[in-house]
C-alpha positions as CSV (number, residue, x, y, z in Angstrom):
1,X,-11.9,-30.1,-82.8
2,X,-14.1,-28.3,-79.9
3,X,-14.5,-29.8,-76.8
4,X,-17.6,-28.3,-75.2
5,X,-17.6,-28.9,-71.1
6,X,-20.8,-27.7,-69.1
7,X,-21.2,-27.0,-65.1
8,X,-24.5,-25.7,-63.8
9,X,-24.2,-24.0,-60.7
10,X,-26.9,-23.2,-58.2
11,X,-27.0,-19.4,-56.5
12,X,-29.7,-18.3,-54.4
13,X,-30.8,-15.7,-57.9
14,X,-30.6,-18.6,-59.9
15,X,-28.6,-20.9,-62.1
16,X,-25.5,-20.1,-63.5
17,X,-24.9,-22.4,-66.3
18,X,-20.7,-21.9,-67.5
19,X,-19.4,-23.7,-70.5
20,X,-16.0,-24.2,-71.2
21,X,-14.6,-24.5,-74.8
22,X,-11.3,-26.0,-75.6
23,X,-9.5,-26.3,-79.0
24,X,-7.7,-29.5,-78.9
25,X,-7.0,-29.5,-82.2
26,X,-3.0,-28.4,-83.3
27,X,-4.1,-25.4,-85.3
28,X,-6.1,-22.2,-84.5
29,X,-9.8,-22.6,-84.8
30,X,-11.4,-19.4,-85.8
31,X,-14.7,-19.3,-84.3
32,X,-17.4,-16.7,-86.3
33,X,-20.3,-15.3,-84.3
34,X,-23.1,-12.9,-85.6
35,X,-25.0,-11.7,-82.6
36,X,-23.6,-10.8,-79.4
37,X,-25.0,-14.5,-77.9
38,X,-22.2,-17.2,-77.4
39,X,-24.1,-19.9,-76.0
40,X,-27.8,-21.4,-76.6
41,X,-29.4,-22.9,-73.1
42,X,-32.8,-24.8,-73.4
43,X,-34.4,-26.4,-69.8
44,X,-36.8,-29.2,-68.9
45,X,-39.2,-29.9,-66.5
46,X,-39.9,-33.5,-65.1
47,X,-42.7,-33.6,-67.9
48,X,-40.4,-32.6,-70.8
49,X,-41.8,-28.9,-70.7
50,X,-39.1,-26.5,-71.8
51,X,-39.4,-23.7,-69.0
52,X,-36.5,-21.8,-70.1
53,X,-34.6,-21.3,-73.4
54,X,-31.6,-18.3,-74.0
55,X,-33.5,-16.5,-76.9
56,X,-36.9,-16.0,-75.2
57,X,-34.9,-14.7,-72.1
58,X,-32.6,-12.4,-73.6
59,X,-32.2,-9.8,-76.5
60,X,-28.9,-10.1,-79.0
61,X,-27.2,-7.5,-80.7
62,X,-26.8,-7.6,-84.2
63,X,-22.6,-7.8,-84.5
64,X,-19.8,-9.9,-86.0
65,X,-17.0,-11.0,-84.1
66,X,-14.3,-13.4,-84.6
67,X,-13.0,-15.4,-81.8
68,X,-9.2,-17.2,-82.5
69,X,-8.6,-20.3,-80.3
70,X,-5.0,-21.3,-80.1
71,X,-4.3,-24.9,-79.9
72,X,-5.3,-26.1,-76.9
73,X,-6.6,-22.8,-75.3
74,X,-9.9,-22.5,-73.7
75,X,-12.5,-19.7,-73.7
76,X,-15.5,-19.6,-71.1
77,X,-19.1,-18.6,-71.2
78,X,-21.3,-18.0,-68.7
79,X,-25.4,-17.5,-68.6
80,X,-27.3,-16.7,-65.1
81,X,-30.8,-18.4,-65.2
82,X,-33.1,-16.1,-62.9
83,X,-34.8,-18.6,-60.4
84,X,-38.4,-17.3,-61.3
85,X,-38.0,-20.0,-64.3
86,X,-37.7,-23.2,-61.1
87,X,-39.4,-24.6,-58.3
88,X,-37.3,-25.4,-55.6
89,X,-36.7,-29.4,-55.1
90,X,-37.2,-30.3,-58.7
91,X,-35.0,-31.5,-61.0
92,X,-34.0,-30.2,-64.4
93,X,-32.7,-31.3,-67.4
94,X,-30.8,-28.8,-69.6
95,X,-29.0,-28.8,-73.4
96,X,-26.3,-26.0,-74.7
97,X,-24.7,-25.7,-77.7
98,X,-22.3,-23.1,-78.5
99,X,-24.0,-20.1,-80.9
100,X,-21.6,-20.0,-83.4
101,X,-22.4,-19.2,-87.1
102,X,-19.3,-20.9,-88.4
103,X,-16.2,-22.7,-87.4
104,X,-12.9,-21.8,-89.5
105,X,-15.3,-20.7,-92.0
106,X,-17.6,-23.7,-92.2
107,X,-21.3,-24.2,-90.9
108,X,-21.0,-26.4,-88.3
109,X,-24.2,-28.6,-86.6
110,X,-23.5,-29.2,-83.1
111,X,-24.4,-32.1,-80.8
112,X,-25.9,-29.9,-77.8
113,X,-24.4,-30.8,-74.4
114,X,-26.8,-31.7,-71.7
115,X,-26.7,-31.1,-67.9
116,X,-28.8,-31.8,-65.0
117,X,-29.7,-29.8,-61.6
118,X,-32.0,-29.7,-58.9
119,X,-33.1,-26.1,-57.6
């Protein structure tokens, strides 16, 4: 089992969004992604108005890699959110999910982890 932990960060060029992902199962999870993108980052305004999403940001490359989490390891991904995207004093409400095509060989569907900030 994944545990997906989520910290958005506030920097004067943005928002730095860092997920944490722990195996906290007893056996190795092999995790299988197809494009160079490990995590998937949509944002809300106050009026439910996504004004940021990863894929409209940036541009994937096409590859396969496998990523082996030991029991109980933990791997971390990062995104920076440039602050052209938010006004400064509002608040935002955020999902991720980890963009991973399968999960010790298995399509997995997520439940996206949410976060808050104000710029």
């Amino acid at each position: 089992m994944l545990a997906l932990k989520v910290n958005a960060v506030n920097e004067k060029k943005g928002v730095t969004v860092w997920v944490s992902v722990t195996n906290e199962s007893e056996e190795v999870a092999e995790l299988l992604f197809n494009t160079s993108q490990r995590i998937s980052i949509a944002v809300y305004d106050d009026n439910q108005k996504r004004v940021y999403r990863s894929e409209s940001e940036w541009m994937y490359l096409q590859v396969v890699e496998h990523v082996m989490l030991q029991a109980n390891e933990e791997v971390v991904f990062q995104e920076k959110m440039p602050s052209s995207y938010f006004e400064e004093g509002h608040t935002y409400k955020g999902s991720v999910r980890l963009a991973v095509h399968t999960i010790n060989d298995e399509k997995t569907l997520q439940q996206p982890q949410t976060f808050t900030f104000t710029r």
